[in-house]
C-alpha positions in Angstrom: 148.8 108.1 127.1 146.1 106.9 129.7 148.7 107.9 132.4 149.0 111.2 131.2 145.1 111.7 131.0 144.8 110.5 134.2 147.2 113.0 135.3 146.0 115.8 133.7 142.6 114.7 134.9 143.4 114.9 138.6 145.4 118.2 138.3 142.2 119.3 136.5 140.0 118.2 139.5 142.8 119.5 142.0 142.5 123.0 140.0 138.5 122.8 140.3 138.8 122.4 144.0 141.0 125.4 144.7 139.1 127.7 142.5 135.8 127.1 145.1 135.9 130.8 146.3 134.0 132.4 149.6 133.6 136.2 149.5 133.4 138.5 153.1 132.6 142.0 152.3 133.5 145.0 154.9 133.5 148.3 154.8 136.9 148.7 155.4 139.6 149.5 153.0 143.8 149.0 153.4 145.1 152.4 155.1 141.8 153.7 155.2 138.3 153.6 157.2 138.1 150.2 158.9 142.0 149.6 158.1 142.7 147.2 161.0 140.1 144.7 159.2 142.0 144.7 156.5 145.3 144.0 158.3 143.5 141.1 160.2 141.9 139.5 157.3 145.6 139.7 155.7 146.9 137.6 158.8 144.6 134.8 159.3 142.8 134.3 155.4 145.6 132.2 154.2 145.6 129.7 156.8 142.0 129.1 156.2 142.9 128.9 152.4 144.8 126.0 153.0 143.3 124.4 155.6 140.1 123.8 153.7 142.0 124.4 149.7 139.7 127.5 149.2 140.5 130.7 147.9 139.0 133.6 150.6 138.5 137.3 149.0 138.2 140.0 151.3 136.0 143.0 149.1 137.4 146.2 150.3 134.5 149.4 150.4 135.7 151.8 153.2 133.0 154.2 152.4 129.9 156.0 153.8 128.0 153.7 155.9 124.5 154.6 154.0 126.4 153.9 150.8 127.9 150.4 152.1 124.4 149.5 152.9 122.6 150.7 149.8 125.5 148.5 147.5 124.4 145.5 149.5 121.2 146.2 148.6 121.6 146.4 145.4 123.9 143.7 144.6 122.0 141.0 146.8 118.5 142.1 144.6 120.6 141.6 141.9 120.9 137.8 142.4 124.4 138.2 143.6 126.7 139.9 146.5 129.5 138.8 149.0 128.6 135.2 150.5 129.2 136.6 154.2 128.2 139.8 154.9 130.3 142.0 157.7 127.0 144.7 159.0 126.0 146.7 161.4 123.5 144.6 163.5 120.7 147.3 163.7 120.1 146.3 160.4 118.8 143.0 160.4 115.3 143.4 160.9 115.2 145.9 158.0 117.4 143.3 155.9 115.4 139.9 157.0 111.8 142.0 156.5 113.1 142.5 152.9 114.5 139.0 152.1 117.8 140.1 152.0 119.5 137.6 154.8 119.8 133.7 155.2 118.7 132.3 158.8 121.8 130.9 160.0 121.0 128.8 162.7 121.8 125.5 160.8 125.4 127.1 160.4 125.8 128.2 164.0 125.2 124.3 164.8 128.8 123.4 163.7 130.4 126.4 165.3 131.8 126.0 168.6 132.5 129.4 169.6 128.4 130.2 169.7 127.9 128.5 173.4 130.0 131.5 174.6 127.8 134.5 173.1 126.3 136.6 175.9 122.1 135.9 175.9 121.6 139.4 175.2 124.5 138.7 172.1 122.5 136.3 170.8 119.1 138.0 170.7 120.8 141.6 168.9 121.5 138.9 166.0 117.9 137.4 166.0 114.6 138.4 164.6 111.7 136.5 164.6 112.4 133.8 166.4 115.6 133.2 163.6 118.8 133.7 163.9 120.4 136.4 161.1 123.8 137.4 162.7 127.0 136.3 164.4 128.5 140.0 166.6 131.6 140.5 165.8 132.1 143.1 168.3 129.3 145.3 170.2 129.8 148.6 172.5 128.2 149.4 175.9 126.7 152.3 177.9 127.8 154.0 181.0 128.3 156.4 183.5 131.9 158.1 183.0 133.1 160.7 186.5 135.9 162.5 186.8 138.0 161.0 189.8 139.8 164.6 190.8 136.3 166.6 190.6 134.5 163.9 193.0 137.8 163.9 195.4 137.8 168.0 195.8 134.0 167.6 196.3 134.3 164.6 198.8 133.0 161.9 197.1 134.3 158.4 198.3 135.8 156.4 194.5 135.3 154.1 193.4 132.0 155.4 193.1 129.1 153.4 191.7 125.1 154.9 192.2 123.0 151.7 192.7 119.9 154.3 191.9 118.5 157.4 190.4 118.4 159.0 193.7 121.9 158.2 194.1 123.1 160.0 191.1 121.1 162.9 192.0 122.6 162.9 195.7 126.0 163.1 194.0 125.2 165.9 191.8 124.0 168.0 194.5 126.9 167.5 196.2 129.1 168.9 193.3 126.3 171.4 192.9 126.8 172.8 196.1 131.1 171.9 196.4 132.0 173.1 192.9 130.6 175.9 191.5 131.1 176.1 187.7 130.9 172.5 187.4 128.3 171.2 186.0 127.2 167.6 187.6 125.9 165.6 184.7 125.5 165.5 181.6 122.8 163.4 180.3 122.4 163.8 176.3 118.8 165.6 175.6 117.1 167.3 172.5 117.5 166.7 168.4 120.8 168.7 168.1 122.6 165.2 170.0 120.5 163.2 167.5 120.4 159.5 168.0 122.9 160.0 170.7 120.2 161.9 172.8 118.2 158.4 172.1 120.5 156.0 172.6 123.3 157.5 175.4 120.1 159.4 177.0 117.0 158.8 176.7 117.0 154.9 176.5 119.9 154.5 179.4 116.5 156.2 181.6 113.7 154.5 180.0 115.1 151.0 180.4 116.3 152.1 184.0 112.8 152.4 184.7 111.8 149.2 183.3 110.8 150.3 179.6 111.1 150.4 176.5 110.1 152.1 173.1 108.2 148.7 171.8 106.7 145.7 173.0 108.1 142.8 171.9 105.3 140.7 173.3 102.4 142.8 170.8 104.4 143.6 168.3 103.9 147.6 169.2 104.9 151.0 170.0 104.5 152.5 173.3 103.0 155.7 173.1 102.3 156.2 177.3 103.4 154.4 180.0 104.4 155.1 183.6 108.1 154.2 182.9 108.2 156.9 179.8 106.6 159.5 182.5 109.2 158.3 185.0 111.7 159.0 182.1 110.7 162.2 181.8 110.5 163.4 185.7 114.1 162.3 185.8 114.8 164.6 182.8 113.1 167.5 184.0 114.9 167.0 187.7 118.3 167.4 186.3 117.6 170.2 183.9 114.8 171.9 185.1 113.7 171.2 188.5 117.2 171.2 190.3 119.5 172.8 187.1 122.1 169.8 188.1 122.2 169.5 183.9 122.6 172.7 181.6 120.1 172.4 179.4 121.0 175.4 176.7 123.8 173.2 176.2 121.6 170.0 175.1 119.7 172.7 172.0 122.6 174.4 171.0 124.3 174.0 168.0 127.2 171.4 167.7 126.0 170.3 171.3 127.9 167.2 171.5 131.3 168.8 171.0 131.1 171.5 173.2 129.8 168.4 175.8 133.4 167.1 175.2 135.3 169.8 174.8 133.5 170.6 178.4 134.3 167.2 180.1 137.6 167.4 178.9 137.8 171.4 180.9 136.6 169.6 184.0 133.4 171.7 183.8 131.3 168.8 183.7 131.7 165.6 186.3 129.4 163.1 185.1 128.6 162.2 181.6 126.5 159.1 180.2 128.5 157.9 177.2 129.1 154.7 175.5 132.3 152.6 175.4 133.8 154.7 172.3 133.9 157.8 175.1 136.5 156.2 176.4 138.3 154.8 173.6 138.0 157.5 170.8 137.0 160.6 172.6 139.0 160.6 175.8 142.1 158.9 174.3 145.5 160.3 175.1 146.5 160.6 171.4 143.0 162.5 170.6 144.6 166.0 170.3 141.0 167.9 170.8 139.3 166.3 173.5 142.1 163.3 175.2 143.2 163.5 178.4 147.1 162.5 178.8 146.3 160.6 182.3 142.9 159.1 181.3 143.6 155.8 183.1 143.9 157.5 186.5 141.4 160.6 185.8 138.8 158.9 184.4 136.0 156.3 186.6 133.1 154.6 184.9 130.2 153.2 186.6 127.2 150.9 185.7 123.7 153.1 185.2 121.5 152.1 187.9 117.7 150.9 187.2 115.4 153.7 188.8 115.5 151.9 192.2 112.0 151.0 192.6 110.8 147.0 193.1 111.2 145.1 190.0 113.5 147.5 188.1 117.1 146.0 186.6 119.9 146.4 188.8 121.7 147.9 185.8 120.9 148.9 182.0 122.5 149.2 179.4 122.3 149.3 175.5 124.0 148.4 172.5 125.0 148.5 168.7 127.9 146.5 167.2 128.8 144.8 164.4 128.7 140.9 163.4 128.5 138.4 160.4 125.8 137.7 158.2 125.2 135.1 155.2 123.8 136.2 151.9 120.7 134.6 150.9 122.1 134.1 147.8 125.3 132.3 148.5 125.8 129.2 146.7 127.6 127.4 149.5 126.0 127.3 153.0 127.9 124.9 154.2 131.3 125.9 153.0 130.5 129.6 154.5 129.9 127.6 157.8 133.7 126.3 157.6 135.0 129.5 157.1 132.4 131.5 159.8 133.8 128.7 162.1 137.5 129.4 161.6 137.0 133.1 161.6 134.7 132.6 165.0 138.0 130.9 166.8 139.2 132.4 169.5 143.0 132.8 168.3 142.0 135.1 164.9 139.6 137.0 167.8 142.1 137.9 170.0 144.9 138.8 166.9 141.7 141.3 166.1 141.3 142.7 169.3 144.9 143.5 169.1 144.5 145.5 166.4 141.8 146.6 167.6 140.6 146.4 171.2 136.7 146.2 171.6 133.3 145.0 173.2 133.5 141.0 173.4 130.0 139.8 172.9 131.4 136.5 174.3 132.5 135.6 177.3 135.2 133.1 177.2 137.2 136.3 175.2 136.2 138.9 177.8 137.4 136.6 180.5 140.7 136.0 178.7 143.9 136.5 180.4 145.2 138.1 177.5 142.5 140.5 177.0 142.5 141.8 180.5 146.4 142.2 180.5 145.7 143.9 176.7 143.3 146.5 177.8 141.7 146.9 181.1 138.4 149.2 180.4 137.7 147.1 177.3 137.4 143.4 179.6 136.4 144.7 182.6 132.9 146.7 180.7 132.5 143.7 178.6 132.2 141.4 181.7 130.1 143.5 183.6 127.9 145.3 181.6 127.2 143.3 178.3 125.1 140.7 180.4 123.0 144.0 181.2 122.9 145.2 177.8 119.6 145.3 174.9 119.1 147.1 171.6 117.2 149.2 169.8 113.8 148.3 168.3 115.8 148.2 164.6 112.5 148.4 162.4 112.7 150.6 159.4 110.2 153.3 161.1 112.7 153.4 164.3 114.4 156.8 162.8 111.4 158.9 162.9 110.3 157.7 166.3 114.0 158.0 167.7 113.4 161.6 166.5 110.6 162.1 168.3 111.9 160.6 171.3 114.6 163.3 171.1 112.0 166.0 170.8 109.9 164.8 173.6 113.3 165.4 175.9 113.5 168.6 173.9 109.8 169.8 174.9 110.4 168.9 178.6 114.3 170.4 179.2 113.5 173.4 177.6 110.6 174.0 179.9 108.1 174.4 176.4 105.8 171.7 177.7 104.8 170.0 180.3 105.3 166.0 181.1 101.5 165.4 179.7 101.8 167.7 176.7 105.0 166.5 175.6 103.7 162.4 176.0 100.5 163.9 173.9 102.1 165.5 171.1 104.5 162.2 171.2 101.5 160.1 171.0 100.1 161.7 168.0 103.4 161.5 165.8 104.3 158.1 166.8 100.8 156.9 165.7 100.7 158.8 162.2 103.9 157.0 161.5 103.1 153.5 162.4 99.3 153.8 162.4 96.7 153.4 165.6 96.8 149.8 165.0 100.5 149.7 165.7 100.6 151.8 168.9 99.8 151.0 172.3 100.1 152.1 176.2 101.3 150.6 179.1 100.7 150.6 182.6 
């Protein structure tokens, strides 16, 4: 009889152990939105079941991005939600400001894979000095040409502008060899919303050694020499030298007719980020692919403005990655399971699912990877080193927005450079308040 207890005892225990449970919410759902996260959860999960006797539950969503984010909200202010949290990265300031994420830098201590992140990798996860998020995968920004227009208009390929002036000399030259064509497209105005900000606005501003905020005072920049900079470029290409179109950037449904134009060889160089390539210009995108992509299409790194002190190159990112609920039970068990999730082997069966952005280098640099897909390893080695993000604060939508108008005001020729930075001024500071705002030199 003692036997028997003891038995049923350990088979008790054995049952205990197996039922210890870590939960990984995505917004992904089986042959829906996100569906190649479901497939490589399905590959890898049970080995990490039984490796550490766990069970692993994937929660499915695969809805409106808004919507995944407001039911994480809700259920981690409930006192529960998922244990590890798969979000957007521009979220974490909002998320940490409102107590709604774990530091994780005691986790990342027992993960390997960390020592490979890219610096700037590292920081898009952090806030405050803490670290909030693991990427999972990221996107970058660049210059895309079209090889055939720059060869009828003479232009030497590969072709890569080490400055402003540089792009500007090639887009006089297809100016002047290919009429009809439009040189570059550069997103402006609010009808490209955040694109105009992000593909745009911010690929100039940082070229020119700026930003939106400073990091160092906690504040936004209202003025500065690199915002007026900013705009002078804008108003070269669309105004001063018509080398843009700028009806296009105001019109409605702007940034489909921009494809739709690339893709009619009406428009030679256009400032786009990695899913450009992958989505947009994809063979199998009946609308806007091009069959021979591979051998039609060039990218190039976006020069710095080309003064002393400027970056070389620029470029800016969003992305994905991994984040802990506050409320999870099990810190260090979540650790196991980030750890196994963060090898390289479950990384690369994901990127064959789904080829993207490594944020880490020993992945980008993989032999595997490069033979997999070309674009994605040879952008992720030379660009994400370049990279930054956006000032993710919970005000950053208006003051994208205005930042969109302010290229608006200038293209459109219903300002001038000093008006526009004046009305910009006023707006930003009734949103964040005079104390918040500030100018640079």
């Amino acid at each position: 009889m003692k036997r028997l207890f003891c038995l049923l005892l350990l088979v008790a225990l054995a049952i205990f152990v197996a039922a210890e449970k870590v939960t990984i919410i995505a917004n992904a759902i089986k042959g829906g939105k996100n569906t190649q996260v479901v497939d490589w959860f399905e590959k890898f999960i049970p080995s990490i079941e039984k490796e550490l006797n766990i069970q692993v539950e994937l929660i499915q969503t695969g809805i409106k991005d808004e919507d995944f984010k407001a039911r994480i909200v809700l259920d981690i202010k409930g006192g529960g939600g998922a244990d590890i949290l798969w979000i957007d990265g521009f979220w974490v300031p909002e998320f940490v400001e409102a107590g709604y994420l774990r530091p994780i830098d005691d986790i990342l201590e027992s993960i390997p894979a960390w020592k490979y992140y890219y610096d700037s990798m590292k920081a898009m996860g952090s806030y405050k000095g803490k670290t909030y998020l693991v990427p999972a995968s990221t996107d970058v920004r660049m210059i895309y040409y079209n090889k055939e227009l720059f060869k009828k208009a003479g232009i030497p390929i590969p072709w890569q502008p080490k400055s402003w002036e540089d792009i500007i000399k090639t887009a006089r030259i297809i100016k002047e060899k290919l009429p009809g064509v439009t040189p570059l497209q550069i997103n402006a105005g609010t009808e490209m919303g955040e694109a105009t900000t992000m593909q745009g606005f911010f690929m100039v501003l940082l070229g020119a050694g700026g930003n939106l905020y400073d990091w160092e005072s906690g504040k936004w920049i209202t003025n500065s020499s690199a915002l007026r900079d900013t705009l002078a470029f804008y108003k070269q290409i669309y105004v001063d030298e018509k080398l843009g179109d700028a009806q296009l950037q105001v019109s409605p449904g702007a940034r489909e007719k921009s494809f739709e134009l690339f893709r009619q060889e009406k428009i030679a160089m256009y400032v786009e980020g990695t899913w450009m390539f992958t989505s947009v210009l994809n063979p199998n995108n009946a609308s806007w692919g091009f069959p021979d992509r591979d051998e039609r299409i060039g990218w190039a790194a976006m020069p710095g403005r080309g003064k002393p002190g400027d970056p070389e190159f620029v470029s800016i990112s969003g992305g994905t990655g991994f984040a802990v609920n506050p409320n999870t039970k099990n810190p260090k068990l979540v650790a196991e399971v980030l750890k196994r999730i963060l090898y390289i082997e479950p990384q690369l069966t994901y990127f064959e699912l789904k080829p993207f952005v490594s944020p880490r280098s020993d992945l980008a640099d993989s032999c595997w990877t490069i033979n997999r897909d070309k674009f994605i390893a040879e952008t992720s080695r030379a660009l994400v080193k370049y990279t930054t993000f956006r000032p993710a604060f919970p005000v950053y939508p208006e003051i994208s927005f205005q930042a969109q108008l302010l290229t608006e005001r200038v293209v459109t020729k219903q300002m001038t450079i000093d008006q526009a930075l004046k009305e910009f001024a006023a707006e930003v500071t009734r949103i964040v308040g005079k104390e918040n705002v500030t100018e640079k030199p």
